[in-house]
C-alpha positions, -999 to 999 in steps of 0.1 A, spaced: 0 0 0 11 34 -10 13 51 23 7 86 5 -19 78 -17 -39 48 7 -41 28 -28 -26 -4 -33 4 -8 -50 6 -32 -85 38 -36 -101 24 -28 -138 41 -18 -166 25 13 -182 25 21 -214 30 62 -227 10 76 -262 1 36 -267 33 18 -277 62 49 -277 84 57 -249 99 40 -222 81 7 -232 86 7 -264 120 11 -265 124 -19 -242 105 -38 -268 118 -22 -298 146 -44 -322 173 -23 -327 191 -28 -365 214 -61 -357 217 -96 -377 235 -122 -361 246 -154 -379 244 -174 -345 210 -194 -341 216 -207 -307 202 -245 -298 210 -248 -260 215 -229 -233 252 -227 -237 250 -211 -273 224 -184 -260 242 -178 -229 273 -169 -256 253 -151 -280 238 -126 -253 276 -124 -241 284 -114 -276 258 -90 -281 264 -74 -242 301 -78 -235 326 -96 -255 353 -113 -246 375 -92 -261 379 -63 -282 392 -70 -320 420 -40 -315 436 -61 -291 436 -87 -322 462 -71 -346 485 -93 -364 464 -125 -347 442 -148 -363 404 -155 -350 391 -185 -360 353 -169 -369 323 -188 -374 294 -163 -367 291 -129 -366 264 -103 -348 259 -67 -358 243 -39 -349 241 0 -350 251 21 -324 250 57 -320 287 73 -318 299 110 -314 329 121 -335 347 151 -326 329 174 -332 303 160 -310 281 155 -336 264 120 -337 263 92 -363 253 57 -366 281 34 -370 281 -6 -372 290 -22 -341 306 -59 -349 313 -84 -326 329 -120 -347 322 -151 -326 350 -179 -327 347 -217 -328 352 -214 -290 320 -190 -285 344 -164 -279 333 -124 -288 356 -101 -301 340 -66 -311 350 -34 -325 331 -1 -342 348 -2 -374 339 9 -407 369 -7 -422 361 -37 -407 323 -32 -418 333 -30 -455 358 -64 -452 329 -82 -439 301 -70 -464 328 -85 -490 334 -115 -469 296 -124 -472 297 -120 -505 323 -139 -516 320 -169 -489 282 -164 -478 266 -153 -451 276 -178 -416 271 -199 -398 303 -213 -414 305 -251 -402 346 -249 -416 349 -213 -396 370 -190 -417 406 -181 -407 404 -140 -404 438 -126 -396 431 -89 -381 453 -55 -396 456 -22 -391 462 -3 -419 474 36 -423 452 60 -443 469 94 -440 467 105 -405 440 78 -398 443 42 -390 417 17 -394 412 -22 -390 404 -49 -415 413 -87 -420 425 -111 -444 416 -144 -449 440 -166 -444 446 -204 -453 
């Protein structure tokens, strides 16, 4: 009982302007795709890991190979410099090992979009070898990957 108000209490969701606001957005699909279609427990438990907080971050990745058999994206909402915002693609790859490794990269954005359409979209059941670069563009560095044999 609401000791203010004398009513009782009910622990309700209520919704604002019908289905906008604060409900909504807690139901709302934000842009992603994700390869992985998790069967059991363990695979969801490493998809929401991938999708929340990865492992690791791809950055720490340079000059490694990752062993990449699914792969989730979504956009996010970044400020640059200026303080102005944009939407960038956030990518997380997810291993053999259901291990995440994400980044915000347009380089490695543009790699992948020619990944899928040279080797498919994943689930890969052989996962492809991706070594991960950094490469110099004038004052600018950015990351992208090779396949590798």
């Amino acid at each position: 009982m609401n000791p203010f108000t004398g009513e009782s209490e009910k622990n309700e969701i209520m919704e604002v302007d019908g289905m906008t606001g604060f409900v909504a957005d807690l139901q709302s699909a934000s842009k992603a795709m994700c390869s992985l279609n998790p069967t059991n427990d363990k695979e969801r438990s490493a998809l929401f890991k991938a999708a929340n907080n990865p492992d690791k971050r791809l950055s720490e990745m340079i000059n490694m190979s990752i062993n990449v058999r699914d792969v989730y994206v979504e956009e996010v909402t970044c400020k640059n410099q200026y303080g102005d915002s944009q939407v960038c693609p956030r990518i997380v790859f997810i291993d053999d090992k259901l291990v995440g490794y994400q980044c915000v990269s347009l380089g490695i954005f543009g790699a992948l979009k020619k990944l899928f359409q040279i080797y498919g979209v994943p689930t890969w059941k052989t996962p492809l070898k991706l070594m991960i670069k950094q490469i110099n563009k004038g004052d600018k560095s950015l990351l992208t990957f090779d396949v590798v044999n």
